[in-house]
Each structure stands twice: as C-alpha cells, then as structure tokens.
MIROTOR-401375 format. One record per atom (N, C-alpha, C): residue number from 0; atom name; x, y, z. Coordinates in steps of 0.001 Angstrom, whole numbers, always signed. Atoms other than C-alpha are relative to their C-alpha. Example, Ala and Ser with C-alpha at 12.3 -4.5 7.8 and 13.67 -1.06 7.14 Angstrom:
<recs>
> 0/N/+890/-1190/+0
> 0/CA/+12300/-4500/+7800
> 0/C/+900/+1200/+0
> 1/N/-820/-1190/-60
> 1/CA/+13670/-1060/+7140
> 1/C/-770/+1090/+730
</recs>
This chain:
<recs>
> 0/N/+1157/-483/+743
> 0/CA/+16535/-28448/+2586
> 0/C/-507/+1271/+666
> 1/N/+681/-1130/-839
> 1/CA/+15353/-25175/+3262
> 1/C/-1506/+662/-624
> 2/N/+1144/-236/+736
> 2/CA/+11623/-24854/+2957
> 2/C/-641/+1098/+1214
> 3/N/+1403/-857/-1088
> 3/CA/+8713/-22545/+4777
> 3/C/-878/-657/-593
> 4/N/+1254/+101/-19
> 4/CA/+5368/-23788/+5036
> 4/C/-923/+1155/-4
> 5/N/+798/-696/-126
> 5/CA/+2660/-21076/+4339
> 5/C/-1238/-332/-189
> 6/N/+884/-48/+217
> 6/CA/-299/-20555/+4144
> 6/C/-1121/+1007/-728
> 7/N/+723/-1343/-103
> 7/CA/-2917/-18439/+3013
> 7/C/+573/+474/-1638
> 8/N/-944/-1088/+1633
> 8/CA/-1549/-15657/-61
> 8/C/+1344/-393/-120
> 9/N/-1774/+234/+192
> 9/CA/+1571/-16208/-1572
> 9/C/+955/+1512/+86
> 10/N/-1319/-1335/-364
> 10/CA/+4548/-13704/-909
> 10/C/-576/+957/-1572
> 11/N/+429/-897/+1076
> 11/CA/+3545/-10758/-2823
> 11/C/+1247/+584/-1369
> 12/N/-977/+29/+670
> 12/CA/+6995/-10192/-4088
> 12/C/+398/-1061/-821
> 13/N/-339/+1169/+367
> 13/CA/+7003/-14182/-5178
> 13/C/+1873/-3/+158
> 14/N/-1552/+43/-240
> 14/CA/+10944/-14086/-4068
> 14/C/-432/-1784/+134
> 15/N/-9/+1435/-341
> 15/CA/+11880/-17985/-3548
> 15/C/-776/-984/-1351
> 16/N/+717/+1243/+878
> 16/CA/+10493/-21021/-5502
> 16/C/-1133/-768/+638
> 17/N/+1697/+618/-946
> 17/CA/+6793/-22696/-4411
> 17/C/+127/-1568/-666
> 18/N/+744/+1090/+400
> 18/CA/+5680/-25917/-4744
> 18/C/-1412/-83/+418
> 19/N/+2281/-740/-575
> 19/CA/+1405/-25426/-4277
> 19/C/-405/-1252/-955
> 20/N/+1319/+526/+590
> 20/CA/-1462/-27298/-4782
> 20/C/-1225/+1405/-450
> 21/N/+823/-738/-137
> 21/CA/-4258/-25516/-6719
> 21/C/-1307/-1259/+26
> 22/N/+826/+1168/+203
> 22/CA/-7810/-27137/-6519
> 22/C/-996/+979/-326
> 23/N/+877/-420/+663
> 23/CA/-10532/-25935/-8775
> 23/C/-1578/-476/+778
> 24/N/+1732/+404/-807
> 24/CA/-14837/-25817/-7588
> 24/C/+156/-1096/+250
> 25/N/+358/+1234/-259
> 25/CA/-14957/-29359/-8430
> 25/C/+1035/-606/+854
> 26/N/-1239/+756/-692
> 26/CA/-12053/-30473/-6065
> 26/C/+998/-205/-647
> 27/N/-1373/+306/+648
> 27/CA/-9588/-31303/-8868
> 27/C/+1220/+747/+443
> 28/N/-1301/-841/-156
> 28/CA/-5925/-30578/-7748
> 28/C/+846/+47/-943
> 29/N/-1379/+694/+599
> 29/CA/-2861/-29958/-9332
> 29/C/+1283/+393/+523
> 30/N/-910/-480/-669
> 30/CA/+306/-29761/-8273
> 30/C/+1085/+576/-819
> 31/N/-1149/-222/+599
> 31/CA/+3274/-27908/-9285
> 31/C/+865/+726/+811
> 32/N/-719/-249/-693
> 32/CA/+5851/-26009/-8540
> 32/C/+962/+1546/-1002
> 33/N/-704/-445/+915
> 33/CA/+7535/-22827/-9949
> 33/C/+186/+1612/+999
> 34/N/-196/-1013/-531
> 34/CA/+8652/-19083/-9101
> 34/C/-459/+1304/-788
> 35/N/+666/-1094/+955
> 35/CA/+6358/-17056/-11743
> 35/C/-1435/-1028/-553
> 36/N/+602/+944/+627
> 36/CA/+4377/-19982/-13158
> 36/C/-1998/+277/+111
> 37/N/+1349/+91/-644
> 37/CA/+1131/-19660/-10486
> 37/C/-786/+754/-704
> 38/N/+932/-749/+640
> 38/CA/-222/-16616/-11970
> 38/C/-792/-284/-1399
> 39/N/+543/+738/+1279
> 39/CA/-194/-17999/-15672
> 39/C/-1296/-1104/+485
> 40/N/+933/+726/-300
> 40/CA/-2362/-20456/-14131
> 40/C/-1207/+422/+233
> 41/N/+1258/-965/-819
> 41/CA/-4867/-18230/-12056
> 41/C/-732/+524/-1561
> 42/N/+976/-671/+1261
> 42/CA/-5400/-16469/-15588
> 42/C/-53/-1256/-1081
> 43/N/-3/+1254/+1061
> 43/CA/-5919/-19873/-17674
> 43/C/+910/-653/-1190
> 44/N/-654/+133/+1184
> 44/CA/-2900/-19402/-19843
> 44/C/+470/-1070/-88
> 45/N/-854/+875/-11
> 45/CA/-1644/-22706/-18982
> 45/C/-1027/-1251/-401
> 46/N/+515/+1092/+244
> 46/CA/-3150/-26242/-20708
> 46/C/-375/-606/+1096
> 47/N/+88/+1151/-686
> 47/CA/-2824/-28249/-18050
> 47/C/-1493/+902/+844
> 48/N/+1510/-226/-1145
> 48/CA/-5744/-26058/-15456
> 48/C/-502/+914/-1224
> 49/N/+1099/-1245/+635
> 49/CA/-6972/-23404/-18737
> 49/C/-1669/-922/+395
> 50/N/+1658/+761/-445
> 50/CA/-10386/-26339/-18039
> 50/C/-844/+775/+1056
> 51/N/+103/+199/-1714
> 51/CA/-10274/-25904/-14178
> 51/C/-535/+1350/+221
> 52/N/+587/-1019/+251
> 52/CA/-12580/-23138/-13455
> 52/C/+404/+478/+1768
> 53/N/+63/-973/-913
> 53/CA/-12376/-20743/-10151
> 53/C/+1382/-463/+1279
> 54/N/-1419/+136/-1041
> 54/CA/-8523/-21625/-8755
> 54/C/-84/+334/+1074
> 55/N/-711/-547/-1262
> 55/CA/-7374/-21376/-5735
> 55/C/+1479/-1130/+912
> 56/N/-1564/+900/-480
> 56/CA/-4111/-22325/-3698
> 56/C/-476/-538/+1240
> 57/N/+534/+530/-715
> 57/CA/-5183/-24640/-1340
> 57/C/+1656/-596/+1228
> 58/N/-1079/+556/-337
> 58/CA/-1198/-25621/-65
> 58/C/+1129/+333/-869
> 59/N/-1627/-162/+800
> 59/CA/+2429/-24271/-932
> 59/C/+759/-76/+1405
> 60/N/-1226/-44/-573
> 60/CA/+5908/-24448/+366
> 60/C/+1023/+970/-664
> 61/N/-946/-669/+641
> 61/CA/+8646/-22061/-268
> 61/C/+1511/-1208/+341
> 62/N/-1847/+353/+217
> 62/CA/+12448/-23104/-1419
> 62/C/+383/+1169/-441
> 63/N/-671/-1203/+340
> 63/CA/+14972/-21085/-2029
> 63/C/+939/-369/-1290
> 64/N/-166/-36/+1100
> 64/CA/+15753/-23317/-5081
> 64/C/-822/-457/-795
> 65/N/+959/+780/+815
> 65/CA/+14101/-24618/-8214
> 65/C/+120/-1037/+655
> 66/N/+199/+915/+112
> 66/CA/+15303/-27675/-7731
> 66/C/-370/-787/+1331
> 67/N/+810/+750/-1869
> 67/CA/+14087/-28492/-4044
> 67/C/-1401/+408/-124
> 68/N/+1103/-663/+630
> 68/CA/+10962/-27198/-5247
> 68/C/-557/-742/-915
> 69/N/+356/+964/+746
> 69/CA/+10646/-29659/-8197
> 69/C/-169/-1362/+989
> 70/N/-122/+1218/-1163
> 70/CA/+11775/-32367/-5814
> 70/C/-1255/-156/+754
> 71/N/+1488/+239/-337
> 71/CA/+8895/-31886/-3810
> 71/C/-1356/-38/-427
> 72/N/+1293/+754/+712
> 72/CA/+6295/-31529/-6571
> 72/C/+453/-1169/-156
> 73/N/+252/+1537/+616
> 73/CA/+7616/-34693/-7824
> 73/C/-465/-1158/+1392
> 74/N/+202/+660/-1767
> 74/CA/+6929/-36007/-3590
> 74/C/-1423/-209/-41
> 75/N/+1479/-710/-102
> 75/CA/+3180/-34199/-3935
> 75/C/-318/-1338/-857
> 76/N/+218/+1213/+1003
> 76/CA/+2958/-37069/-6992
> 76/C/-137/-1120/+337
> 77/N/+195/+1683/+51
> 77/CA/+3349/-40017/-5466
> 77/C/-1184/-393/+1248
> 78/N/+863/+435/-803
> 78/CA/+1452/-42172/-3030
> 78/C/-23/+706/+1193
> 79/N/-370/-707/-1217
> 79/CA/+3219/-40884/+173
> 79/C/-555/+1453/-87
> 80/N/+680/-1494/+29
> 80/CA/+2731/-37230/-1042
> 80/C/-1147/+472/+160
> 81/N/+1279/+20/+51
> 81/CA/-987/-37662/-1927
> 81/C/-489/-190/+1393
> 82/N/+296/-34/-1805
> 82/CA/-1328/-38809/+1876
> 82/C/+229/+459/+702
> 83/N/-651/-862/-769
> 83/CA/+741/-36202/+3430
> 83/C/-860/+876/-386
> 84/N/+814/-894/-1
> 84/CA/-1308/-33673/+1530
> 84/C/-1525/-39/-75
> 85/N/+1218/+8/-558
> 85/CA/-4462/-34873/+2325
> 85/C/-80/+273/+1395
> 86/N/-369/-266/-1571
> 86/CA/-3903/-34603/+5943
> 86/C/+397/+1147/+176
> 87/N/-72/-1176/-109
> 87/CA/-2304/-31084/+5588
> 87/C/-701/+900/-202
> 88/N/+899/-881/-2
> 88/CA/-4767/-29585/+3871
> 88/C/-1475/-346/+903
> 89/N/+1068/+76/-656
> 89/CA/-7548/-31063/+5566
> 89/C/+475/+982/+1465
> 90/N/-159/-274/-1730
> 90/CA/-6096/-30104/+9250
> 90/C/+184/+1522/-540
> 91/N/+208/-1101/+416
> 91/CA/-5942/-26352/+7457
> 91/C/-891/+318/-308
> 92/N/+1412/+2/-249
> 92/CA/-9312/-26294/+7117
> 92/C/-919/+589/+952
</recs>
C-alpha cells in the first residue's frame, strides 16, 4: 500500500488519489475519497455535503491509486475506521 499521511492543504497540483474527511461548523463529517472530487464539494456541487455549510478538510491520505483510496474510505466507514479517525484527528488538534 502506498499511502502519505498529510496534513493541512492538499497538494496543490492534486497528483495522487485522497481519501479525506471533510467536517462542516456543526461537526458533521464525511468521508470520501477521490482525485478531483474535493473541490466539487468545497463549492456545494455535490448532494451529499451541497447542506453542509463552511467545509473544511479535517484528515486525508494520499494513494497513488483509486482503488487503495476507495479501500480506505470504505475503512473510514466502519467501526474500526470511525475509531482510528477519531484519535487522529483529535491528536491533530
């Protein structure tokens, strides 16, 4: 698996594939995962956060494919994930 952990801004070039949490004012997260996707989000074009008011990326990972990249949103999803990234983002804090 070849991932990076970042933090902070995403690669300005977006090269690679992300998997990120965003989490809106009220705390709501969501997770996904894509290599163009984020921005649609940031500007509301997307159903799932157009609600979610003042984004931000609170947690990504780079891959260098989609599909290790999906793989780990679908990780972010479950129980284990939800507890790994509570603990990451908190200790980033």
């Amino acid at each position: 698996e070849s991932r990076s952990v970042e933090r902070g801004a995403l690669a300005k070039n977006m090269d690679g594939y992300y998997a990120y949490i965003l989490e809106d004012d009220q705390g709501k997260k969501y997770k996904g995962c894509t290599n163009r996707r984020l921005q649609e989000h940031k500007r509301g074009k997307t159903i799932t956060t157009s609600k979610m008011k003042n984004l931000k990326i609170v947690y990504f990972e780079r891959f260098e494919t989609f599909e290790e990249a999906r793989k780990r949103e679908v990780y972010f999803k479950t129980a284990a994930g939800r507890k790994f990234l509570k603990r990451a983002i908190s200790s980033a804090g």
